[in-house]
C-alpha positions as CSV (number, residue, x, y, z in Angstrom):
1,X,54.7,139.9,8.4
2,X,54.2,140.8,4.8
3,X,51.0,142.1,3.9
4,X,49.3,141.5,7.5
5,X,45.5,142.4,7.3
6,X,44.5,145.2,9.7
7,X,41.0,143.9,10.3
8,X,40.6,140.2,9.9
9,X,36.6,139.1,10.4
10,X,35.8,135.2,10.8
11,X,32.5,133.8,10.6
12,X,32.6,130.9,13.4
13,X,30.9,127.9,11.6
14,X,30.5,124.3,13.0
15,X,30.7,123.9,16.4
16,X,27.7,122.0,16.2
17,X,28.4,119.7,13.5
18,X,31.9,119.1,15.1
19,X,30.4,117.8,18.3
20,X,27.8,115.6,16.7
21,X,30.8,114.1,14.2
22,X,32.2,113.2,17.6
23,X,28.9,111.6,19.1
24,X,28.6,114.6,21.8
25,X,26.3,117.5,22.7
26,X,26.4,120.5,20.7
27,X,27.4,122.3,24.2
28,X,30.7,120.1,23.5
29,X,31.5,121.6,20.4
30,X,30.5,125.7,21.5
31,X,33.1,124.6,24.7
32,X,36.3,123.9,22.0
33,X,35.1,126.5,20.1
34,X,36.1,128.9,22.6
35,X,39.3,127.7,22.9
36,X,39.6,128.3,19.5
37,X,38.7,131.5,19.8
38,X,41.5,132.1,22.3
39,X,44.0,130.6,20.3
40,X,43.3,132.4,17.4
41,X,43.1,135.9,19.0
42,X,46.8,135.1,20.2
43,X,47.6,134.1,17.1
44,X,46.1,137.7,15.9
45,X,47.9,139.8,18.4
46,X,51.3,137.8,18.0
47,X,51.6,138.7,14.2
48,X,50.0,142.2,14.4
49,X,46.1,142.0,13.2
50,X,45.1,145.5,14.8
51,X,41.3,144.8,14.4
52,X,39.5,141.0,14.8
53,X,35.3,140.5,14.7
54,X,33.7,137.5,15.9
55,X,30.5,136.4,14.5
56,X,30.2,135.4,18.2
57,X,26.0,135.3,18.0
58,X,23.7,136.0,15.5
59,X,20.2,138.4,15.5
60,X,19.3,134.4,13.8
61,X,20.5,132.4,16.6
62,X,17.9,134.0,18.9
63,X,15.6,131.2,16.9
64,X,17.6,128.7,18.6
65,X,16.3,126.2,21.0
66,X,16.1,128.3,24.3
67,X,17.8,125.7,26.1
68,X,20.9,126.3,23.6
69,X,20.4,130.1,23.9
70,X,21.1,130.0,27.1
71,X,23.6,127.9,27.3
72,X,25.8,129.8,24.6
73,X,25.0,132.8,26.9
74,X,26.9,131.2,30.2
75,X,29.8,130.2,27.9
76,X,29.8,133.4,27.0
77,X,30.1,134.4,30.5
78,X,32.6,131.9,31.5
79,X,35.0,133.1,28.7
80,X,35.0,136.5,30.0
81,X,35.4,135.7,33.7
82,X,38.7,133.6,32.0
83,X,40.1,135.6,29.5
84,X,39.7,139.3,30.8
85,X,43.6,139.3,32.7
86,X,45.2,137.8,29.6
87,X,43.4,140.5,27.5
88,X,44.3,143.3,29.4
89,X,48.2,142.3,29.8
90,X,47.9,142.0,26.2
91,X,46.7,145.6,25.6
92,X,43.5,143.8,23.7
93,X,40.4,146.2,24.1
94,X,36.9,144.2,24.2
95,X,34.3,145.8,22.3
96,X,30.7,145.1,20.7
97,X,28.7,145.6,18.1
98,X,24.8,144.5,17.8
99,X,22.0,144.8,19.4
100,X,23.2,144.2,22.5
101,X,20.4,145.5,24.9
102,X,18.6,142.0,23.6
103,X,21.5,139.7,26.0
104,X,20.7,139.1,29.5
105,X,21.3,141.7,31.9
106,X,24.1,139.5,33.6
107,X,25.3,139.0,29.7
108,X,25.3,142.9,29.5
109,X,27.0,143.3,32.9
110,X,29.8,141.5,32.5
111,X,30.8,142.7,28.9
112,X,30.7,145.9,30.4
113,X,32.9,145.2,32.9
114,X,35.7,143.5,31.1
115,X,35.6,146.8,28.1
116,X,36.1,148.7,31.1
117,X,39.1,146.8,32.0
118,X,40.7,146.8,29.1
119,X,39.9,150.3,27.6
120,X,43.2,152.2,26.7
121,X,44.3,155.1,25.2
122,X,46.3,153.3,22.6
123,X,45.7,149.4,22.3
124,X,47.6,147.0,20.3
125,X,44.9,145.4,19.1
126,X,40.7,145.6,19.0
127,X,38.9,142.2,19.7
128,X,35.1,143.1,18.3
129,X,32.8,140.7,19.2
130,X,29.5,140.8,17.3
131,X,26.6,139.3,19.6
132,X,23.1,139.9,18.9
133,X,24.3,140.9,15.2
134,X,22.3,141.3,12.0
135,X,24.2,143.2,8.8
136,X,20.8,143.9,8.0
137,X,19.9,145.0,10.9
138,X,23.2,147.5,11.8
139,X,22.0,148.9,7.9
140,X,18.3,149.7,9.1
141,X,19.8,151.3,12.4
142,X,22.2,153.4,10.4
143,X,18.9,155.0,8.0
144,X,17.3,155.3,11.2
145,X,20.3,157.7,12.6
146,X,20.6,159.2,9.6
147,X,16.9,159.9,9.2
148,X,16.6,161.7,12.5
149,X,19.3,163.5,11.9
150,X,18.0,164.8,8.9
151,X,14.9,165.2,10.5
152,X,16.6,167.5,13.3
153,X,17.3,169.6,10.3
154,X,21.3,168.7,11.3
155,X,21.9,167.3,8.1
156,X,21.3,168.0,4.4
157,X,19.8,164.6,3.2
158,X,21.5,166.0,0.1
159,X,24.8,165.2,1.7
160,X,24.0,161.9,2.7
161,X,27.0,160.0,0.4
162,X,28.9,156.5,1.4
163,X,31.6,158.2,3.8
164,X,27.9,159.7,5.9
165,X,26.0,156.3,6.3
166,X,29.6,154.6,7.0
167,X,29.8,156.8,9.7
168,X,26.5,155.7,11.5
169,X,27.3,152.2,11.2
170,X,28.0,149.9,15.0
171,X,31.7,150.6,14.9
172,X,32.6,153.9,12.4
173,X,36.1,153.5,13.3
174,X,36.6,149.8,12.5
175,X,38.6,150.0,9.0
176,X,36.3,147.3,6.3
177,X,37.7,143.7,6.7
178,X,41.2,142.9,4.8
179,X,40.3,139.4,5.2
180,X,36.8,137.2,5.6
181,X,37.5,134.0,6.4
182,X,34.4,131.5,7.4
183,X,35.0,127.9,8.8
184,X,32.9,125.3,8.2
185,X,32.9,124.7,4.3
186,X,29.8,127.1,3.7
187,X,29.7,129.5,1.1
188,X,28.0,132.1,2.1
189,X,28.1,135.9,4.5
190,X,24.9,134.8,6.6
191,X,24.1,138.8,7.2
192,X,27.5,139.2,8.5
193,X,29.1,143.1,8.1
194,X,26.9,143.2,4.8
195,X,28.3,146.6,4.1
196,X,31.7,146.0,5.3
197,X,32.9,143.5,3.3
198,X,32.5,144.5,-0.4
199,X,35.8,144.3,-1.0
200,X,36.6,142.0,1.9
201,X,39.1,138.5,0.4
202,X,36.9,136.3,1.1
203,X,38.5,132.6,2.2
204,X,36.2,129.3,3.0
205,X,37.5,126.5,4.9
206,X,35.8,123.3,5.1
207,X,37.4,122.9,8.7
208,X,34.8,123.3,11.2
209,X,36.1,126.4,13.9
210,X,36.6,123.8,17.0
211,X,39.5,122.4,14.4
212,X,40.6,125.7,13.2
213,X,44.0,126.2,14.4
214,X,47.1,128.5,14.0
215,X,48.4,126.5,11.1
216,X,44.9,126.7,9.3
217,X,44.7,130.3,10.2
218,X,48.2,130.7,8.4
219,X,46.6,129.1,5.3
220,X,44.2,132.1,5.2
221,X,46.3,134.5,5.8
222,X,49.2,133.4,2.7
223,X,45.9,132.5,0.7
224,X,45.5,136.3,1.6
225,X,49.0,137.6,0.6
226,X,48.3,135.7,-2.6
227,X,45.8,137.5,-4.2
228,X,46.0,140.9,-5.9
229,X,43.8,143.5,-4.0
230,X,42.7,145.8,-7.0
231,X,39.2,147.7,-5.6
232,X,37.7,148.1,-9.2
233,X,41.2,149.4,-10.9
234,X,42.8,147.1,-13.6
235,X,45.9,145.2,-12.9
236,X,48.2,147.8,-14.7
237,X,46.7,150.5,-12.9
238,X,47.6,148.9,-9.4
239,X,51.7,149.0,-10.5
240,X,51.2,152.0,-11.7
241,X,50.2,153.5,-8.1
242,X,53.2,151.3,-6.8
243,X,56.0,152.2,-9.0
244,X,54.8,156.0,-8.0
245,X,54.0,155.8,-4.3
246,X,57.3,153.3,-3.6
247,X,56.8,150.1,-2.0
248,X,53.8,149.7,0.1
249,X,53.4,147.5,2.8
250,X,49.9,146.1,3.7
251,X,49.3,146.3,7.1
């Protein structure tokens, strides 16, 4: 596919408001959600995505009704126990990012179990979901690494420069987002991969995720292809990098 994204990072919005639209509990609309969320990492693996993050669950969402908390926790849970085989014949590897020591110990225990199934040596594709996630958050534990470091007199603060903190940060090496696409019609990052992204395409759907489906996902991703990536260079200065390099392929 022309100009596939490596890392694709979606922001999971309205599983809520779907459910109510529909006169049904939230739990409802988190249930379709995570269908969606299989379909959609299929979708991912099918045209060659190496890298998809989930905004899966907020450092926020822990001000949630507790009833809902806990809830979101055992759907969490049930996904796993589901999807763990089709991930590992897949070559998908599970990982996290967050503060995940906050979950509950079952939570903890059965992420664990299914990275541990699918950990190999060279996987076709990285499913990253962030639970327990702040961008603000991952930014203060990165100073904090770096400040002890420095502290252990193993690092000149001196040397500290963008490629040092990047290194500290939940997954250092996760490539930045190609693609940012949020569901739900809000326009806004909501403390999601604050340093990641800032230079992340950025696509809003007013489709709420439980209707987000392969064909909306394809939207995204030739809204994607569409736009001229230029990181701070001028437009002439991009074809000039092409006509010398060749043609490049995105991906």
């Amino acid at each position: 596919m022309e100009k596939t994204p490596s890392h694709v990072a979606i922001i999971m919005d309205g599983n809520g408001r779907w459910a109510e639209s529909h006169g049904w509990g939230r739990v409802r609309g988190h249930r379709e959600g995570a269908n969606r969320v299989d379909e959609i990492v299929t979708e991912c693996r099918r045209i060659g995505v190496r890298y998809l993050s989930l905004y899966a669950f907020s450092t926020e969402n822990w001000n949630r009704p507790a009833h809902e908390v806990s809830m979101l926790m055992r759907l969490l849970v049930q996904y796993l126990r589901r999807m763990d085989k089709k991930l590992h014949k897949n070559q998908i590897s599970l990982v996290t990012q967050g503060t995940t020591h906050r979950l509950p110990v079952y939570v903890q225990n059965e992420l664990k179990r299914v990275m541990k199934l699918t950990r190999f040596d060279e996987p076709r594709m990285f499913l990253n979901l962030c639970l327990s996630y702040g961008g603000r958050q991952e930014i203060v534990d990165a100073a904090k690494a770096i400040g002890a470091s420095v502290k252990r007199g193993e690092l000149d603060p001196e040397a500290v420069d963008e490629a040092t903190f990047a290194r500290h940060l939940y997954q250092p090496g996760f490539p930045d987002p190609d693609l940012l696409i949020r569901t739900g019609g809000e326009s806004r990052v909501s403390n999601f991969l604050l340093w990641q992204i800032a230079y992340s395409e950025i696509y809003v759907t007013p489709v709420l995720w439980p209707d987000f489906h392969t064909a909306d996902f394809g939207e995204a991703l030739a809204t994607f292809q569409s736009r001229e990536r230029r990181f701070g260079l001028t437009s002439a200065q991009i074809l000039n990098r092409l006509s010398l390099s060749g043609p490049v392929r995105l991906s």
